[in-house]
C-alpha positions as a printed Julia matrix, in Angstrom:
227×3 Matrix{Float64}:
   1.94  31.32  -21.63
  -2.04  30.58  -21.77
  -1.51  28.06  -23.59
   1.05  26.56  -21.63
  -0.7   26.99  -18.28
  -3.6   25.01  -20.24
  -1.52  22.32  -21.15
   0.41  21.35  -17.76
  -3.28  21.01  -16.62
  -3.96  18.05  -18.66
  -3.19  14.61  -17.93
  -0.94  14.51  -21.03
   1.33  18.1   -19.69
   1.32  16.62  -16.75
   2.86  13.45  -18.15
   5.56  14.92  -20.03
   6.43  17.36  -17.04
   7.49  14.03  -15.55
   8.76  12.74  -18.3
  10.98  16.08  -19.16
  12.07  16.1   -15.45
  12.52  12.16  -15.45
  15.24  13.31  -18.23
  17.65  15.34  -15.56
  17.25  12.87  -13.13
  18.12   9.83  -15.4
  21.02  12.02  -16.43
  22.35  12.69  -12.93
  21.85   9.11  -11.99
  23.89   8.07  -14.44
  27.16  10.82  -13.91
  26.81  10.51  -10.19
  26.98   6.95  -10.45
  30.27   7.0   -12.93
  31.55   9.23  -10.47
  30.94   6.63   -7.62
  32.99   4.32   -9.36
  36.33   6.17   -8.46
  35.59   4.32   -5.26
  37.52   1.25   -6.7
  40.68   3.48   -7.75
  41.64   4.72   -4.13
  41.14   7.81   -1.9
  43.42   9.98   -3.88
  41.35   9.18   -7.31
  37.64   9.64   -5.86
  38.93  12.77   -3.48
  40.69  14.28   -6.38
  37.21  14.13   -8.44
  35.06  16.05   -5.57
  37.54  18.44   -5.8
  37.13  18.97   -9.63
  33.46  19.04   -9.17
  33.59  21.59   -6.1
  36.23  23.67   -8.55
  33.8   23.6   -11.84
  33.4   27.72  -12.45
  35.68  28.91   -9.9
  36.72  31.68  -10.17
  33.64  32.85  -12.2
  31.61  31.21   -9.47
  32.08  31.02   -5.63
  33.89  27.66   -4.59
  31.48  25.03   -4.85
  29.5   27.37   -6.41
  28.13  25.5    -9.98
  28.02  22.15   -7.59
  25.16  23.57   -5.16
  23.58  25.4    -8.28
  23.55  21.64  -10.29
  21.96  20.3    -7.01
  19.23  22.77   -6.5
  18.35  22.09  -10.17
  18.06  18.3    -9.27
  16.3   18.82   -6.31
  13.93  21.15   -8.1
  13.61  18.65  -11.27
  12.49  15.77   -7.92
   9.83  18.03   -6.85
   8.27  18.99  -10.19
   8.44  15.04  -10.64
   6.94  14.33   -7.2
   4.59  16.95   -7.88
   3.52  16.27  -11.4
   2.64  12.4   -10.09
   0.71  13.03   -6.93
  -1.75  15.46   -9.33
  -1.92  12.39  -12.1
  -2.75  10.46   -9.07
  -5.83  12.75   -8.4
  -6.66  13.57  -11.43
  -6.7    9.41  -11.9
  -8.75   9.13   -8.62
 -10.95  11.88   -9.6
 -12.09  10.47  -13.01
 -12.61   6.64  -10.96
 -14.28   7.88   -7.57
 -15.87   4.51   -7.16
 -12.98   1.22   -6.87
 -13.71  -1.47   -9.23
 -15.13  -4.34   -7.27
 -12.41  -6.72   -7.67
  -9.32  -4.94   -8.45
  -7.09  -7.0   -11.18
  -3.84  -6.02  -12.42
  -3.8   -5.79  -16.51
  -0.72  -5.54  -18.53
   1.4   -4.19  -15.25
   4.62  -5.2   -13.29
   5.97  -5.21  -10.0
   7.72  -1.97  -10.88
   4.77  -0.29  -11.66
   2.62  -1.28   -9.13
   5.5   -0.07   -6.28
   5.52   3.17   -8.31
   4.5    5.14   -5.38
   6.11   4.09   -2.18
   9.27   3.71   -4.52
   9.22   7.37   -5.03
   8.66   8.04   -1.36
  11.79   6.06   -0.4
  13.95   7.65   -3.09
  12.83  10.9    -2.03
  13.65  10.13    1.9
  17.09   8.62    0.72
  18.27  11.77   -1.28
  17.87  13.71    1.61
  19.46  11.11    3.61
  22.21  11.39    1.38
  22.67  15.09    1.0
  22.76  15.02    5.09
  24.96  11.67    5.07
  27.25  12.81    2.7
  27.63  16.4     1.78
  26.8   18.18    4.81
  27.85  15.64    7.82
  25.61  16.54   10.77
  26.81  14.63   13.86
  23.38  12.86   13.37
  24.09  11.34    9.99
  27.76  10.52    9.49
  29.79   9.1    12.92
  32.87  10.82   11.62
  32.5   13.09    8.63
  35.43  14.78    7.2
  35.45  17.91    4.79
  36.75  17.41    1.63
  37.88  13.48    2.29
  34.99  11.97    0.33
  36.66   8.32    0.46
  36.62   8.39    4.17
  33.22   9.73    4.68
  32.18   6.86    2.13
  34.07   3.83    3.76
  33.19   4.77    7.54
  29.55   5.74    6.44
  28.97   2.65    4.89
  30.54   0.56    7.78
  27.45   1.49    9.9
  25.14  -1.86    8.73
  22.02  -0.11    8.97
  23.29   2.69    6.84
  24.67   0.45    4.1
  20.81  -1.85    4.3
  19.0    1.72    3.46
  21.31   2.67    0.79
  20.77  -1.47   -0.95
  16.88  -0.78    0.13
  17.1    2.37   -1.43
  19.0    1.38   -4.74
  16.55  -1.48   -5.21
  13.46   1.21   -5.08
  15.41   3.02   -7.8
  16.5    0.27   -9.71
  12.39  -0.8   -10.23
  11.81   3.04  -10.23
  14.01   3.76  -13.07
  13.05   0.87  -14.93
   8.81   1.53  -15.01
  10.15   5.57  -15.45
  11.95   5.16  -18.1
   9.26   2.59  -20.36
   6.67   5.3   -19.44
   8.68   8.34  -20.4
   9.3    6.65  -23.84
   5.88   6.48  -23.96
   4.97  10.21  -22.78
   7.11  11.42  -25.45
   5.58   9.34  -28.78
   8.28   6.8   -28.56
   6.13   3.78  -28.57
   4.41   1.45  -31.43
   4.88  -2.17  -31.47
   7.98  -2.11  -33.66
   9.97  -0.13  -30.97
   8.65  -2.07  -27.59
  11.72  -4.07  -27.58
  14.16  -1.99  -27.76
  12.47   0.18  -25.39
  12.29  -2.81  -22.43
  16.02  -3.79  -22.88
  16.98  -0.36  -22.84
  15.02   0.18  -19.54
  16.18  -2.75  -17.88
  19.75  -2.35  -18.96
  19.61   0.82  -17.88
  18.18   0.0   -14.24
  20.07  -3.59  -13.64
  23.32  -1.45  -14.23
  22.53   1.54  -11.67
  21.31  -0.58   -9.0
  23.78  -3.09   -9.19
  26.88  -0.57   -9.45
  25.11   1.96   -6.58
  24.42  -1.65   -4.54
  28.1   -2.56   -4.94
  29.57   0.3    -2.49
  28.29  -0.74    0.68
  28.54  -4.15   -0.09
  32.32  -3.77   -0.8
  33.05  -1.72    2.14
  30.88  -4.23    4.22
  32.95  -7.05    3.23
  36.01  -5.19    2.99
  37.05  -5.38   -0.21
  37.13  -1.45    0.07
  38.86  -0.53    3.09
C-alpha cells in the first residue's frame, strides 16, 4: 500500500491514474454512444433498450439497480480523472514558478492546448445530462417522461439552445478524446516512433466518429429528420 501511496504521488502515478480512468470513460463513450444510435430505429427500438439496461440484474439487484451502480462508477472514474489533472497541473506549475518570457507552443495541437476548459465543459455537460435526461427536473427537460426515452430525446433536443450545448459539448469531447487518448498511449509505454501512426489514426478515428455520431442527434431532431 506504501508503495502505492508513493507512486500516485509522482507525476508518472498520477499520469496513469488518468490514463487507467481515461480507459472507463473511453469505454462508456463508446457503448453509450452505440446505444444512442437506436435513435434512428424508432421509439419502440431505443425505449425497449433503456428498459434492458434499467432490467440488467433484476431480480438480484433492485430495478435500475446495476444502471445507477455503472453510473456512480463513471462518475467516480470523472473525478479521479479531474482530480488526477488539476494535481499534474500543480505539480507542473510548481516545478515552473516563473512563466517563460515569451510563451511558444512546441510540438502541441489545438486539442491539447484546450485540454483544460474542454474538461470543464464536459464535466458541466454530464451533469447537464444526468439532470436533462435521467432525472427530468422541471428545470432541465420542458416535458420529461419516465421510461419514454425517445420522447424525452426528441422534445429535449427541440429546445435550440439545448441542442447548441450538446454540439458545443460533443466538439469539447471530440478534441478531448482525441489529445486523451494519444497521451494515454503514451502513459502506458505505448509509444516509439514505429507506433506514432497508428496511434494518431486510431485517436482521431476514434474522436471524428463520437463527435460526429453524438453531434448527429440534435441535428436530426432540429431538422426533423427525427420526429
Amino acid at each position: 500500500m506504501a508503495k502505492l501511496i508513493q507512486l500516485y504521488r509522482s507525476s508518472v502515478g498520477k499520469k496513469f491514474l488518468m490514463a487507467a480512468s481515461g480507459i472507463v470513460l473511453f469505454g462508456f463513450v463508446l457503448g453509450h454512444m452505440l446505444g444512442n444510435l437506436k435513435l434512428y430505429l424508432g421509439p419502440e427500438s431505443l425505449n425497449r433498450y433503456a428498459e434492458w439496461l434499467r432490467e440488467i440484474g433484476y431480480p438480484a439487484l433492485p430495478h435500475s439497480g446495476f444502471l445507477w451502480l455503472f453510473r456512480l462508477v463513471v462518475l467516480g472514474a470523472v473525478g479521479l480523472h479531474i482530480l488526477a489533472a488539476t494535481q499534474l497541473t500543480l505539480l507542473n506549475r510548481r516545478a515552473r514558478p516563473v512563466d517563460y518570457r515569451g510563451r511558444q507552443v512546441v510540438e502541441a495541437d489545438y486539442a491539447s492546448r484546450t485540454m483544460r476548459w474542454g474538461g470543464v465543459i464536459i464535466a458541466l455537460f454530464v451533469l447537464y445530462h444526468l439532470a436533462h435526461f435521467t432525472l427530468g427536473p422541471s428545470w432541465a427537460h420542458p416535458d420529461f417522461v419516465p421510461g419514454d426515452v425517445y420522447h424525452n430525446v426528441v422534445v429535449g433536443f427541440q429546445v435550440p439552445w439545448v441542442a447548441g450545448f450538446y454540439i458545443l459539448a460533443n466538439i469539447a469531447l471530440g478534441f478531448h478524446l482525441y489529445h486523451g487518448l494519444w497521451s494515454m498511449f503514451q502513459s502506458l509505454g505505448v509509444d516509439g516512433e514505429s507506433r506514432q501512426g497508428w496511434r494518431r489514426n486510431f485517436a482521431v478515428a476514434f474522436a471524428w466518429i463520437i463527435a460526429l455520431a453524438n453531434i448527429s442527434f440534435p441535428v436530426a431532431v432540429l431538422t426533423g429528420i427525427v420526429s
